[in-house]
C-alpha positions as protocol buffer text, in pm:
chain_id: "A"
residue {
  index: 1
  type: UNK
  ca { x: -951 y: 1025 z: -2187 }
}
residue {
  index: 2
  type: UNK
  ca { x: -962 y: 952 z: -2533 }
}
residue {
  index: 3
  type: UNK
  ca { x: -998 y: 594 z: -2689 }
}
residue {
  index: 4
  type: UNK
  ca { x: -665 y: 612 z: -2807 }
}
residue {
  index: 5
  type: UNK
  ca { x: -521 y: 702 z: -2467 }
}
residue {
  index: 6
  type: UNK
  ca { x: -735 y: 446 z: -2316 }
}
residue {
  index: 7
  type: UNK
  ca { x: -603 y: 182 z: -2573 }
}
residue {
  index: 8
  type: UNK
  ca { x: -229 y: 353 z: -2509 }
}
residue {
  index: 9
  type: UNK
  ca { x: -253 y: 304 z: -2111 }
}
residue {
  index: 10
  type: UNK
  ca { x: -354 y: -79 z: -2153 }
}
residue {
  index: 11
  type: UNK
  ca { x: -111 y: -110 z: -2361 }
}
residue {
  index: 12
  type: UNK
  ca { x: 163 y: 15 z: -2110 }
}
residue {
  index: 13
  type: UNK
  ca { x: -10 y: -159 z: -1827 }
}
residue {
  index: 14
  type: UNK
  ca { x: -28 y: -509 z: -2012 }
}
residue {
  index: 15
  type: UNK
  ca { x: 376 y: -484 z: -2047 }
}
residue {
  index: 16
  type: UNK
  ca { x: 446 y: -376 z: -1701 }
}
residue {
  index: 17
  type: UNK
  ca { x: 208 y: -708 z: -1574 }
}
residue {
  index: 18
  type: UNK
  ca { x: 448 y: -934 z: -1813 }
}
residue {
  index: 19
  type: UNK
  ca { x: 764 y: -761 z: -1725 }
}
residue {
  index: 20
  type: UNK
  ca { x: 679 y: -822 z: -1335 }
}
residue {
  index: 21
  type: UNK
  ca { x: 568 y: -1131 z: -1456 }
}
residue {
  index: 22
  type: UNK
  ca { x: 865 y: -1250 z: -1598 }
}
residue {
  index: 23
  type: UNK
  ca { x: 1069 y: -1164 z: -1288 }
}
residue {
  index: 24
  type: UNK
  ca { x: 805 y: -1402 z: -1037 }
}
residue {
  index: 25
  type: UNK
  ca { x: 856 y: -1689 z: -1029 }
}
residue {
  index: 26
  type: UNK
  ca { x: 539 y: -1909 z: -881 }
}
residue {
  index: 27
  type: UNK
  ca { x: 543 y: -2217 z: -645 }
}
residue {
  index: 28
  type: UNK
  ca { x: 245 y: -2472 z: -799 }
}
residue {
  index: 29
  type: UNK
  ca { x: 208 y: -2597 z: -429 }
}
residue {
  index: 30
  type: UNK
  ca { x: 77 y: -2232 z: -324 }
}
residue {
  index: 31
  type: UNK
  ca { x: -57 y: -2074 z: -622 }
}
residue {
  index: 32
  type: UNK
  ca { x: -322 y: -1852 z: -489 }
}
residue {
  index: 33
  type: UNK
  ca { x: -125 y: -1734 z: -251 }
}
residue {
  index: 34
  type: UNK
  ca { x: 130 y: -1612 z: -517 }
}
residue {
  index: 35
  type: UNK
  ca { x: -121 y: -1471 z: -759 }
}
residue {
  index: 36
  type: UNK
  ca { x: -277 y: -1268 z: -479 }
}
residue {
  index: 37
  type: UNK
  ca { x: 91 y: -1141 z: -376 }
}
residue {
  index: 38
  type: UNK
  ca { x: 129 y: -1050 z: -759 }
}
residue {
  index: 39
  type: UNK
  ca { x: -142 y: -868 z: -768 }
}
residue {
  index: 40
  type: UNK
  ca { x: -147 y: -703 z: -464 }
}
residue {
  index: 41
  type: UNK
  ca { x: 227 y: -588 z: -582 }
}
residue {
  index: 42
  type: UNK
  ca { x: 81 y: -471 z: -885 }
}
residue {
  index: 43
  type: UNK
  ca { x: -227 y: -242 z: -684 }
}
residue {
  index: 44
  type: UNK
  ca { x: 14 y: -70 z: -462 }
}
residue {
  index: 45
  type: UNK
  ca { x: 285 y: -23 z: -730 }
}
residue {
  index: 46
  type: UNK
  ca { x: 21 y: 183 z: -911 }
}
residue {
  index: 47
  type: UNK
  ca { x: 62 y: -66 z: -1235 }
}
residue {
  index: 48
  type: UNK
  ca { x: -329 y: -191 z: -1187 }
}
residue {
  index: 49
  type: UNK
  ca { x: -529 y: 153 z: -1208 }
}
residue {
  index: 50
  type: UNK
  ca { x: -836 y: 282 z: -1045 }
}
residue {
  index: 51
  type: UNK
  ca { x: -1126 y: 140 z: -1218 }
}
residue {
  index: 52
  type: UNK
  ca { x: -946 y: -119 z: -1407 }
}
residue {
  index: 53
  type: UNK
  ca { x: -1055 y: -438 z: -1519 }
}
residue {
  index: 54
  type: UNK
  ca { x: -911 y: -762 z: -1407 }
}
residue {
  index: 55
  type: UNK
  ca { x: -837 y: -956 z: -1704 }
}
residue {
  index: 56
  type: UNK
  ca { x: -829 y: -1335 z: -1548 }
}
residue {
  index: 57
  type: UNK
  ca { x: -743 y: -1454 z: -1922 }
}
residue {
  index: 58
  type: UNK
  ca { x: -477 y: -1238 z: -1986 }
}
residue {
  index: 59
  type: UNK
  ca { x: -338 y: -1305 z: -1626 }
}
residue {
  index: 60
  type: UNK
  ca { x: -333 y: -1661 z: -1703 }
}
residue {
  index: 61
  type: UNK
  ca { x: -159 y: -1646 z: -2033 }
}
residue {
  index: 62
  type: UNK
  ca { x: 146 y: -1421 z: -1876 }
}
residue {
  index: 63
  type: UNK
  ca { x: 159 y: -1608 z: -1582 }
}
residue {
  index: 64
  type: UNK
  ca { x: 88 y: -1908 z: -1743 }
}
residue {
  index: 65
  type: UNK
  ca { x: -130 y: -2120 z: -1532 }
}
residue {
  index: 66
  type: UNK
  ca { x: -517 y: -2206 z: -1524 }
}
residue {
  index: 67
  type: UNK
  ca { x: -752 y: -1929 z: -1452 }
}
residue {
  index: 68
  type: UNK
  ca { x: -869 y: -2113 z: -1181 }
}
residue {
  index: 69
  type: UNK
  ca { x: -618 y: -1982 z: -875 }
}
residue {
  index: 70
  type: UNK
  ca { x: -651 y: -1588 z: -1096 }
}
residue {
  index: 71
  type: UNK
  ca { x: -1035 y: -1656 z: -984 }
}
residue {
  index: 72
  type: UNK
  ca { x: -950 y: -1729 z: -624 }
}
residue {
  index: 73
  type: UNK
  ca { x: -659 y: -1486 z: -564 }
}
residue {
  index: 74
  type: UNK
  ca { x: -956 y: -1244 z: -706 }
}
residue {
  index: 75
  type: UNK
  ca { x: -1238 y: -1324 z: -461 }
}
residue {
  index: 76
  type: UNK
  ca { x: -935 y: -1314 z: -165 }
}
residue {
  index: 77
  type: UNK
  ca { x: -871 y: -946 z: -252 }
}
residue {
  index: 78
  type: UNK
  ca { x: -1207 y: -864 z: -309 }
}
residue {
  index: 79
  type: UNK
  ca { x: -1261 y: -980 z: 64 }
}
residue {
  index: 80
  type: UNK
  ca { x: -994 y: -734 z: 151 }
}
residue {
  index: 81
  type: UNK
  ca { x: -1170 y: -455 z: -16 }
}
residue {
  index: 82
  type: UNK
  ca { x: -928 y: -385 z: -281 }
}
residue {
  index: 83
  type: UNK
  ca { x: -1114 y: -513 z: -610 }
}
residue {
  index: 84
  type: UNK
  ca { x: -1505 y: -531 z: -636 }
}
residue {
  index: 85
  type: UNK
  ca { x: -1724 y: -721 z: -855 }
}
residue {
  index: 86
  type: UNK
  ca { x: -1959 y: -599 z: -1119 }
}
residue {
  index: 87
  type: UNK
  ca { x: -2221 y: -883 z: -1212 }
}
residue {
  index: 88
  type: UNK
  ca { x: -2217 y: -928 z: -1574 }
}
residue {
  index: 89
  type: UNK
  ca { x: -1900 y: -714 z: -1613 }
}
residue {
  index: 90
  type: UNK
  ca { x: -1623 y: -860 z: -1415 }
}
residue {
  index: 91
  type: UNK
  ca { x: -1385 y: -809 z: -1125 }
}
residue {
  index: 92
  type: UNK
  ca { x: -1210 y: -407 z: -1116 }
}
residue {
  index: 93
  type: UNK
  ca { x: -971 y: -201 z: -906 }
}
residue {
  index: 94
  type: UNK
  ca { x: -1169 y: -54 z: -626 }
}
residue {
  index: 95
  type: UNK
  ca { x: -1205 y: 303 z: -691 }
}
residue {
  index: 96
  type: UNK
  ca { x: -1171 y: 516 z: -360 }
}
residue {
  index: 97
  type: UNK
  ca { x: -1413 y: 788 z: -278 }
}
residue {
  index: 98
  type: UNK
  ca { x: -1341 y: 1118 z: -80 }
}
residue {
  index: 99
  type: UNK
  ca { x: -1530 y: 969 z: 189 }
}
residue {
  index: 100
  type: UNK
  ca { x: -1317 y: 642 z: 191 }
}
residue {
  index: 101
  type: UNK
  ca { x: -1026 y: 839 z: 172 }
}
residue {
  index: 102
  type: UNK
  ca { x: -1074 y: 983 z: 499 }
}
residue {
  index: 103
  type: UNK
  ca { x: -1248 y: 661 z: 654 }
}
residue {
  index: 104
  type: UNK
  ca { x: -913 y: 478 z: 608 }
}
residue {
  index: 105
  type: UNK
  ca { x: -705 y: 737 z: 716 }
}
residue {
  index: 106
  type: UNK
  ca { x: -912 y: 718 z: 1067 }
}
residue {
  index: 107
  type: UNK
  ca { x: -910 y: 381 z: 1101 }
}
residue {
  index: 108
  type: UNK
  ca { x: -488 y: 400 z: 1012 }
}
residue {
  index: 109
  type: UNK
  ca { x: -479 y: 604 z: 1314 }
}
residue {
  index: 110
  type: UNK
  ca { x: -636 y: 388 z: 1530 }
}
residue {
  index: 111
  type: UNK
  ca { x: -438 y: 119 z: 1437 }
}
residue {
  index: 112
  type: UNK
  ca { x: -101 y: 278 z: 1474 }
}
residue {
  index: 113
  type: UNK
  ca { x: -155 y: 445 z: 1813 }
}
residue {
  index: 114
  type: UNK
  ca { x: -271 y: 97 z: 1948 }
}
residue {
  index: 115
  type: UNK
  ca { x: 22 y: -64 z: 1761 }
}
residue {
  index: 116
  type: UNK
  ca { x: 219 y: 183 z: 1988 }
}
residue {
  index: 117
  type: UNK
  ca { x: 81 y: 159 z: 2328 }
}
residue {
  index: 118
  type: UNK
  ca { x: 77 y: -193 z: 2308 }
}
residue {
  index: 119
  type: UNK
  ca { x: 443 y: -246 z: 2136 }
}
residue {
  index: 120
  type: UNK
  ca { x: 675 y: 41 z: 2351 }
}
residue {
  index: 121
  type: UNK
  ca { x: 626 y: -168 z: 2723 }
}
residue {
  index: 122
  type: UNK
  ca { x: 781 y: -452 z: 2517 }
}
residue {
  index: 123
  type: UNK
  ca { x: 1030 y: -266 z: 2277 }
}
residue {
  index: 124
  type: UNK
  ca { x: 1441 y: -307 z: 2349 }
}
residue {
  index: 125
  type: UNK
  ca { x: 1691 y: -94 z: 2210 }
}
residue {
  index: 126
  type: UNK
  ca { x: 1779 y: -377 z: 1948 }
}
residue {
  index: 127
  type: UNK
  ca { x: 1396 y: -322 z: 1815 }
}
residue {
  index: 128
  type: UNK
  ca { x: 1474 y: 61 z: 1811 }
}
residue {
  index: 129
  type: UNK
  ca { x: 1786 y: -15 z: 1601 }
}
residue {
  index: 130
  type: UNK
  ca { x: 1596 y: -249 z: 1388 }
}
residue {
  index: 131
  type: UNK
  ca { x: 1367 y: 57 z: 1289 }
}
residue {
  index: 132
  type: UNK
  ca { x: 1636 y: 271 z: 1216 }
}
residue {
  index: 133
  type: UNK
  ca { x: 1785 y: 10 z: 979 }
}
residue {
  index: 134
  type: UNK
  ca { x: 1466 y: -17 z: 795 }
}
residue {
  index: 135
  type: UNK
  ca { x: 1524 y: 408 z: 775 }
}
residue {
  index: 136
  type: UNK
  ca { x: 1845 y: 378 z: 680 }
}
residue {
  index: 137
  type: UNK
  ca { x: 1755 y: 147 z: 387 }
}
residue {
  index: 138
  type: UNK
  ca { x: 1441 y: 392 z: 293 }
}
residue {
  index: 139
  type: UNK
  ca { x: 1712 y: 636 z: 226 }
}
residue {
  index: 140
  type: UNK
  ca { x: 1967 y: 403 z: 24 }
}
residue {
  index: 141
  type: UNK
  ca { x: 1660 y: 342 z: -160 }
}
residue {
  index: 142
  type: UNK
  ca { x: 1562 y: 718 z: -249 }
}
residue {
  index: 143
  type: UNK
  ca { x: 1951 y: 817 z: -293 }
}
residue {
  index: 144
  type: UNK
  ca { x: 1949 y: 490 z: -543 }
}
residue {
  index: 145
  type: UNK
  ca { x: 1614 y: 634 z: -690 }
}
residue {
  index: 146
  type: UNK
  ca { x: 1462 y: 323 z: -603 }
}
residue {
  index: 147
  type: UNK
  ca { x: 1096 y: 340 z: -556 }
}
residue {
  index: 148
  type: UNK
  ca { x: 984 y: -10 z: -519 }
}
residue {
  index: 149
  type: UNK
  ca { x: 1253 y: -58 z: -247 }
}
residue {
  index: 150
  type: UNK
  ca { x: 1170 y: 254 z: -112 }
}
residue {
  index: 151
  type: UNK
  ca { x: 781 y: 148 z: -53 }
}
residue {
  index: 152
  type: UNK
  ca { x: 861 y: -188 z: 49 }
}
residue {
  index: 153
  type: UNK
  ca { x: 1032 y: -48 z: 334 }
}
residue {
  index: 154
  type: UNK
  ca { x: 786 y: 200 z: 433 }
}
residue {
  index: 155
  type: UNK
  ca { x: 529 y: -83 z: 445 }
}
residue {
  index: 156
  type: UNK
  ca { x: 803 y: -287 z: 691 }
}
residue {
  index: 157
  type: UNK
  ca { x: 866 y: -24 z: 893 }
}
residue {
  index: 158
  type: UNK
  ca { x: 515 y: 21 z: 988 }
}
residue {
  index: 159
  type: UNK
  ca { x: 455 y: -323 z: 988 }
}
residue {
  index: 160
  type: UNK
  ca { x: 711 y: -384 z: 1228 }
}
residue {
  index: 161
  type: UNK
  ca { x: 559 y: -170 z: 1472 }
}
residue {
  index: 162
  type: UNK
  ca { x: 255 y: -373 z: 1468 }
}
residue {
  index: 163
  type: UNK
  ca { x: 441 y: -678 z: 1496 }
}
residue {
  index: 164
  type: UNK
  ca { x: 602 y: -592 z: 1789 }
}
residue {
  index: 165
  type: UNK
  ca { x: 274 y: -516 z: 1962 }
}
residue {
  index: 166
  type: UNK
  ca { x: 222 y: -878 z: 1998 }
}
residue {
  index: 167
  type: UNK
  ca { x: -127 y: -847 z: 1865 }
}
residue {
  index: 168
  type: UNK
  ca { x: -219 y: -1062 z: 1581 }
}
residue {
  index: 169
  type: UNK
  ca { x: -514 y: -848 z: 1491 }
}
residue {
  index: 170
  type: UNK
  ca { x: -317 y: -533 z: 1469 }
}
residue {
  index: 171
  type: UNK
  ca { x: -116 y: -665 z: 1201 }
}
residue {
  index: 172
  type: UNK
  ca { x: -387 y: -801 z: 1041 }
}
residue {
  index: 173
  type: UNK
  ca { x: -578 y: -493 z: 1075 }
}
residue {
  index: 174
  type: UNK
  ca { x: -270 y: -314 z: 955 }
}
residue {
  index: 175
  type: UNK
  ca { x: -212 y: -556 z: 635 }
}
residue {
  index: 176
  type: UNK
  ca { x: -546 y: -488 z: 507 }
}
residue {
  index: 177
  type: UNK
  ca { x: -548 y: -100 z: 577 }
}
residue {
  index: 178
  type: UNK
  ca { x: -183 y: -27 z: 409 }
}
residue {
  index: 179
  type: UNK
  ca { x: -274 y: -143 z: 123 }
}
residue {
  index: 180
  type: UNK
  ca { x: -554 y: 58 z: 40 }
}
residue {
  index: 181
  type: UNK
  ca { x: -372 y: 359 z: 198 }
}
residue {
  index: 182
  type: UNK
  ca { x: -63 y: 251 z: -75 }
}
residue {
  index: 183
  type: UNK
  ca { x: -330 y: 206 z: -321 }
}
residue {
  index: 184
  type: UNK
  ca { x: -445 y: 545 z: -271 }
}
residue {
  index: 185
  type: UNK
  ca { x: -122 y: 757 z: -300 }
}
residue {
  index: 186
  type: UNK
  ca { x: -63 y: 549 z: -602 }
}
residue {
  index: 187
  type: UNK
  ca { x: -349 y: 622 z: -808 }
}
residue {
  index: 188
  type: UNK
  ca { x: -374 y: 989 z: -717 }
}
residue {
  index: 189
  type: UNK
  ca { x: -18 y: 1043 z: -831 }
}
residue {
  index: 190
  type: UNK
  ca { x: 39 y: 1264 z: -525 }
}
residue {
  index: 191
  type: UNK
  ca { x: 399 y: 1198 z: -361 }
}
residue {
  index: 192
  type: UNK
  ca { x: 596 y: 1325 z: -175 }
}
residue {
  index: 193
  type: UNK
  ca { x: 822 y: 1618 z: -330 }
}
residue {
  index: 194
  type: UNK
  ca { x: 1117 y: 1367 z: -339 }
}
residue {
  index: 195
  type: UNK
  ca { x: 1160 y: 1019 z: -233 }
}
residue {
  index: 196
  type: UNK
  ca { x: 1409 y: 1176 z: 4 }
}
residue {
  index: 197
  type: UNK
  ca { x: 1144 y: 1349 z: 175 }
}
residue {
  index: 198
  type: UNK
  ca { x: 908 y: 1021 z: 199 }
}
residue {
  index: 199
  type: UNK
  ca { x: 1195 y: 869 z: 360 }
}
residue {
  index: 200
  type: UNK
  ca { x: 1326 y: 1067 z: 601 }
}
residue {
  index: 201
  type: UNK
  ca { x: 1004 y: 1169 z: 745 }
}
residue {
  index: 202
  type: UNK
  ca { x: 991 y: 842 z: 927 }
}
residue {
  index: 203
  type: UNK
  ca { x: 1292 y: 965 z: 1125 }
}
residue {
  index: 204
  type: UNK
  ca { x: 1060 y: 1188 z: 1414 }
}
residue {
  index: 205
  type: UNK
  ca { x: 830 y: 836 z: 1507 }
}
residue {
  index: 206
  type: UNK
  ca { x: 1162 y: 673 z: 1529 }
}
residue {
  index: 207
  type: UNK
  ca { x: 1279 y: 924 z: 1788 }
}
residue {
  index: 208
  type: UNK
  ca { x: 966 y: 973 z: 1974 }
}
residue {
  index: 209
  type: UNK
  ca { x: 957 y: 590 z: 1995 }
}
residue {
  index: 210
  type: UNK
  ca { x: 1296 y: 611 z: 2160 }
}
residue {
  index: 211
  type: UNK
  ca { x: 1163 y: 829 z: 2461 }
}
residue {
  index: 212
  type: UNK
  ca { x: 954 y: 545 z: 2527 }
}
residue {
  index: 213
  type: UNK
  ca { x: 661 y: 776 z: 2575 }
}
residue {
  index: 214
  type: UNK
  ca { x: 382 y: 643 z: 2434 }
}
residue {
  index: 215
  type: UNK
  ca { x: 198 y: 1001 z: 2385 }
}
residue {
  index: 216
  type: UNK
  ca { x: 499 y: 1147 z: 2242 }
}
residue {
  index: 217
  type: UNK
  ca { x: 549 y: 875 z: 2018 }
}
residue {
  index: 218
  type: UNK
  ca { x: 176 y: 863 z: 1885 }
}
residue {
  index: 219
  type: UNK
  ca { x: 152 y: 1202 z: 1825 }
}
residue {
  index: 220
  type: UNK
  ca { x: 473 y: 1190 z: 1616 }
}
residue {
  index: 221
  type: UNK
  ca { x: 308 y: 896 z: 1438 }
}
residue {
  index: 222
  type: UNK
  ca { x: -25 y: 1098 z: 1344 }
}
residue {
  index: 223
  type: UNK
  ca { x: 220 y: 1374 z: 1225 }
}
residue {
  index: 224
  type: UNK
  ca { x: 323 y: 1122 z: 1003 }
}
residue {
  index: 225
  type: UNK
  ca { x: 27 y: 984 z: 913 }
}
residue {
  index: 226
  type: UNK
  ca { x: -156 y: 1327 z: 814 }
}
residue {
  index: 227
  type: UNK
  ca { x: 106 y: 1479 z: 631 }
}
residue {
  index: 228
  type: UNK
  ca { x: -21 y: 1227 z: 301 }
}
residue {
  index: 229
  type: UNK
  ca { x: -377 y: 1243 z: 396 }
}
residue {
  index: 230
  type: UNK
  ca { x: -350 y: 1654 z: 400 }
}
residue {
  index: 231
  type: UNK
  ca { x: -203 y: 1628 z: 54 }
}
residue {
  index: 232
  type: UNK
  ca { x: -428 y: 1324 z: -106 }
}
residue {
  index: 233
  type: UNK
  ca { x: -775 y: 1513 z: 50 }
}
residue {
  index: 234
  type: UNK
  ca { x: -612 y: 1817 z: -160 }
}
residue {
  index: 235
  type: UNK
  ca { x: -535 y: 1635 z: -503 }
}
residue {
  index: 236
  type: UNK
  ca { x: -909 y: 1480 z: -443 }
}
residue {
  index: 237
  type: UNK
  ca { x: -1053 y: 1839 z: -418 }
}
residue {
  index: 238
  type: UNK
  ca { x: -830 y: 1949 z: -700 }
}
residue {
  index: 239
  type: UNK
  ca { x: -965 y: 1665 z: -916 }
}
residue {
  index: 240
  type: UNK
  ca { x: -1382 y: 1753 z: -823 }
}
residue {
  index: 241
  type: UNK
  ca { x: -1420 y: 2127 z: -753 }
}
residue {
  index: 242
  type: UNK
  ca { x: -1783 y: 2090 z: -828 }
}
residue {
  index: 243
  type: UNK
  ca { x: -1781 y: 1864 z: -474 }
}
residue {
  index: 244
  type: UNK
  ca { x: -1619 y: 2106 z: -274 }
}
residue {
  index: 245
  type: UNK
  ca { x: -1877 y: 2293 z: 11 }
}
């Protein structure tokens, strides 16, 4: 990348941040917690990139508050594993490794098959229902070209499952896992062929859910699950032959 594509993509970044910015609107009596929800937004989204510097000025000026709750929202998703620190240099967008690529994808299956076993005993036909709405509104998204809505209800969907597991540490698990595996996707630029596709591919774990078999419905859920980690592993490999064995 040249210096005047570097300058360029900065540029384009910086407006995204104030357009988003200009459309939250931030409660003083929970600050952090907002900033770290705008930024998170702005990881998955794709709109922070790999490698990029978190400017806690800049932030401050388009949000327009102190840089004191950009500095603690910071060191919260630095805890999660989603920005790391540089002494000297500042706070950037984790960059992601093969290796981590395929560590999170592990640990995403571990999550989601426990999610399952643990939520089907306790699932009724109204929580089926309430998946397939969340489908349903995947698609209205893609037919609408929407992609925000489109993630937003991925991430429910999956969420949801966890939920209804009626283990706290699931979801938690689950929280800090999605994003990285949103984050990911994002910053390789490696979609599905259509967002379409992305959505109705959540249709089989609905159905396989509905059987009420947990194996049925876990395997249908690592289906799912592998079909982006096939493809990301592949636009990693594409991006560092050299790495390849």
């Amino acid at each position: 990348m040249t210096m005047d594509d570097g300058r360029k993509s900065h540029a384009q970044g910086s407006k995204a941040l104030r357009d988003q910015a200009a459309a939250t609107t931030l409660d003083r009596n929970s600050l952090v917690d907002q900033v770290e929800n705008f930024l998170f937004k702005q990881l998955v989204a794709g709109r922070l990139q790999q490698g990029e510097r978190i400017n806690e000025a800049e932030l401050a000026r388009i949000l327009g508050i102190s840089r004191n709750p950009i500095r603690e929202a910071v060191r919260k998703l630095e805890e999660r594993g989603l920005l790391i620190s540089i002494p000297h240099k500042g706070n950037f967008v984790r960059h992601f490794e093969l290796e981590d690529v395929n560590d999170i994808f592990t640990f995403r299956i571990c999550i989601e098959s426990a999610a399952i076993r643990a939520a089907l005993p306790r699932m009724t036909n109204s929580d089926f229902d309430g998946l397939a709405h969340i489908v349903d509104a995947m698609v209205a998204a893609a037919a609408a070209s929407d992609e925000r809505a489109l993630v937003e209800n991925d991430i429910a969907f999956h969420h949801r499952i966890c939920e209804l597991s009626g283990s706290r540490h699931i979801a938690r698990a689950f929280n800090d896992i999605y994003a990285e595996v949103r984050m990911l996707i994002t910053l390789v630029e490696h979609r599905f062929e259509s967002l379409n596709a992305a959505a109705v591919d959540h249709w089989p774990v609905v159905e396989a859910l509905r059987t009420r078999d947990p194996e049925k419905a876990i395997a249908a859920m690592v289906t799912h699950i592998k079909d982006p980690w096939g493809r990301i592993v592949k636009a990693y490999e594409k991006k560092s032959p050299a790495k390849q064995t």
